[in-house]
C-alpha positions in Angstrom: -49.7 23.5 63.1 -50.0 21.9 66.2 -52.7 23.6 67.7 -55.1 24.2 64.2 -58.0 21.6 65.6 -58.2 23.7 68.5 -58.0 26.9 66.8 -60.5 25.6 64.1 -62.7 24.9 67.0 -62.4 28.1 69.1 -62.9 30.0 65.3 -66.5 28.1 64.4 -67.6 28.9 68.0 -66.6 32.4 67.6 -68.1 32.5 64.2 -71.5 30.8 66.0 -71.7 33.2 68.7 -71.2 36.4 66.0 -73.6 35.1 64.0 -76.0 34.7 66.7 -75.1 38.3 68.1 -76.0 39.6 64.8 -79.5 37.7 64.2 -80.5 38.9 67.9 -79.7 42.5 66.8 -81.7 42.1 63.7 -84.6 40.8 65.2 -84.8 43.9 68.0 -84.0 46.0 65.3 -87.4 44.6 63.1 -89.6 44.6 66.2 -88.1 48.4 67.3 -89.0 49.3 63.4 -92.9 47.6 63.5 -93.6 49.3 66.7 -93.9 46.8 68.8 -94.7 48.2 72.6 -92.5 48.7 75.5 -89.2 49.0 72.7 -86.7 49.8 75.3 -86.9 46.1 76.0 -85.4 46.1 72.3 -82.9 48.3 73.0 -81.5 47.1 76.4 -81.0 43.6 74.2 -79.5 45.0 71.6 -77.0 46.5 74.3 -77.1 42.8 75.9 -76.0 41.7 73.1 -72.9 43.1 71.8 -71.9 43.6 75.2 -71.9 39.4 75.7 -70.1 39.6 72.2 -67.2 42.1 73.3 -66.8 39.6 76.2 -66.9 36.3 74.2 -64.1 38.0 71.8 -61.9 38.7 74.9 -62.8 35.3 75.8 -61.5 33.6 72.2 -58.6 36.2 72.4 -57.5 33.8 75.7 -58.4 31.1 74.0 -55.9 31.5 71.3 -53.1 32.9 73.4 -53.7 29.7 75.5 -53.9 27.2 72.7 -50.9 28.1 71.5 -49.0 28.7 74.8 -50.5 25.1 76.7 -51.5 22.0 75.4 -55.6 22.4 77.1 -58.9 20.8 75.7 -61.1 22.5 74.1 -63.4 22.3 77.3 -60.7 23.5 79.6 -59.7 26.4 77.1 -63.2 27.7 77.4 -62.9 27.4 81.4 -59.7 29.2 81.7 -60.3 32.0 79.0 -63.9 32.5 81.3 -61.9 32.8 84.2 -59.3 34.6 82.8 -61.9 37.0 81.7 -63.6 37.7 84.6 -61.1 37.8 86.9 -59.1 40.6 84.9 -62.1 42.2 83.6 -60.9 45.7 84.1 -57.4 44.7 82.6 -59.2 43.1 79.2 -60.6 46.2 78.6 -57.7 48.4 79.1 -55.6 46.5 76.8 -58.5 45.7 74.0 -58.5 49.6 74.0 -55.0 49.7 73.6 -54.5 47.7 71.0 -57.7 49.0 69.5 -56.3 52.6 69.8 -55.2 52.6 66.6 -58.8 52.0 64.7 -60.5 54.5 67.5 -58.2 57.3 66.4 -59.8 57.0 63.1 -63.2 58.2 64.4 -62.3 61.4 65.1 -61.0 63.1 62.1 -57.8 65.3 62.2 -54.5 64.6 63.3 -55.7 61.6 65.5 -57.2 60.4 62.4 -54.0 60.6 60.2 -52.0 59.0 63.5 -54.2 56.1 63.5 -54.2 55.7 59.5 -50.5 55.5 59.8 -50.4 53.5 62.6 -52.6 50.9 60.8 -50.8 50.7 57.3 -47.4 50.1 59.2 -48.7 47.8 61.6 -51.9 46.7 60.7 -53.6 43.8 63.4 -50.2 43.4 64.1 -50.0 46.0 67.4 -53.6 45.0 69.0 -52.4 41.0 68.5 -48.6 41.6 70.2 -50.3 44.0 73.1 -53.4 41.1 74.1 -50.5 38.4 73.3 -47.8 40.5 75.8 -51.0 41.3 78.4 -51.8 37.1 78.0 -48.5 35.8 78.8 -47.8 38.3 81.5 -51.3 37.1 83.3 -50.4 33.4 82.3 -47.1 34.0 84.0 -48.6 35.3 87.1 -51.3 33.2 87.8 -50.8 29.5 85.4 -47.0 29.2 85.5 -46.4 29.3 89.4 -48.4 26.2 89.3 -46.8 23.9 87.0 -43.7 22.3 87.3 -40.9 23.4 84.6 -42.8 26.1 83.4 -41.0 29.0 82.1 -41.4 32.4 83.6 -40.3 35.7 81.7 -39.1 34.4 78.9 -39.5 37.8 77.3 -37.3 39.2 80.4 -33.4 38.8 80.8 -31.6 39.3 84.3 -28.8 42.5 83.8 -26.9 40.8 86.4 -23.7 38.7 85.2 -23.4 36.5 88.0 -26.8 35.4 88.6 -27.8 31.8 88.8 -31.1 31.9 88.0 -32.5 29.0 86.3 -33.8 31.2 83.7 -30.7 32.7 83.2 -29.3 29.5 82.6 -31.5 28.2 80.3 -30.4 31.6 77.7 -27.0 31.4 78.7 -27.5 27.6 76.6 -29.7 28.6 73.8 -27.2 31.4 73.3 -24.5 29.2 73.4 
């Protein structure tokens, strides 16, 4: 509830650029179908294309995770999610295949495709969101959190040690208690 304007936003921008994505394909796909000379111009758009869209959806992916997790603009939301998704490129695509595993197991018929069948009805969007969410606020912890003052690091991660005094630890000892 507090972050829906934001959300709202980053969605109709999404919506925009996907949109978009899909009218550029549509119009190399009618000039490839008419003929039109030179159509591997066509082609390497079309590739242009929905490569700029798998980026922009990494992109919104940070801008959710950080919408919810800071209270950002919507003009600094789509700064950080840029950098955030250029400087771990090859980690936003590791775990967007992860958590897309699932639905690419269906592609291939067999067991892999009875795995992933499973794996969907149980889980659903529910996986690929909690592995880019678990990926997002491991990266947030590393590189945003250092930086501000009172920020909470590994939340998700508890200290086996009894007589620690870490300020983390503290903090859990008092929700606990």
């Amino acid at each position: 509830k507090q972050n829906i304007k934001q959300i709202i936003a980053v969605a109709l921008v999404y919506s925009l650029v996907f949109y978009l994505t899909n009218l550029s394909v549509a119009l190399a796909d009618q000039s490839i179908a008419v003929g039109i000379k030179n159509s591997w111009i066509f082609v390497v758009s079309k590739v242009l294309a929905y490569m700029f869209l798998v980026f922009y959806s990494m992109m919104t992916f940070h801008m959710i995770t950080m919408s919810v997790t800071y209270e950002l603009k919507f003009r600094q939301l789509l700064k950080n999610s840029f950098l955030f998704t250029i400087a771990l490129l090859p980690q936003n695509i590791l775990f967007l295949f992860l958590g897309l595993l699932p639905f690419l197991f269906l592609l291939f018929g067999g067991i892999f495709m009875a795995i992933g069948l499973i794996l969907i009805l149980l889980m659903g969007f529910s996986l690929f969101f909690l592995i880019w969410t678990d990926f997002c606020q491991w990266s947030y912890d590393r590189f945003i959190n250092d930086k501000i003052e009172g920020a909470q690091k590994n939340r998700g991660i508890y200290e086996k040690a009894k007589e620690s005094n870490s300020l983390a630890l503290q903090k859990y000892r008092e929700q606990v208690a």
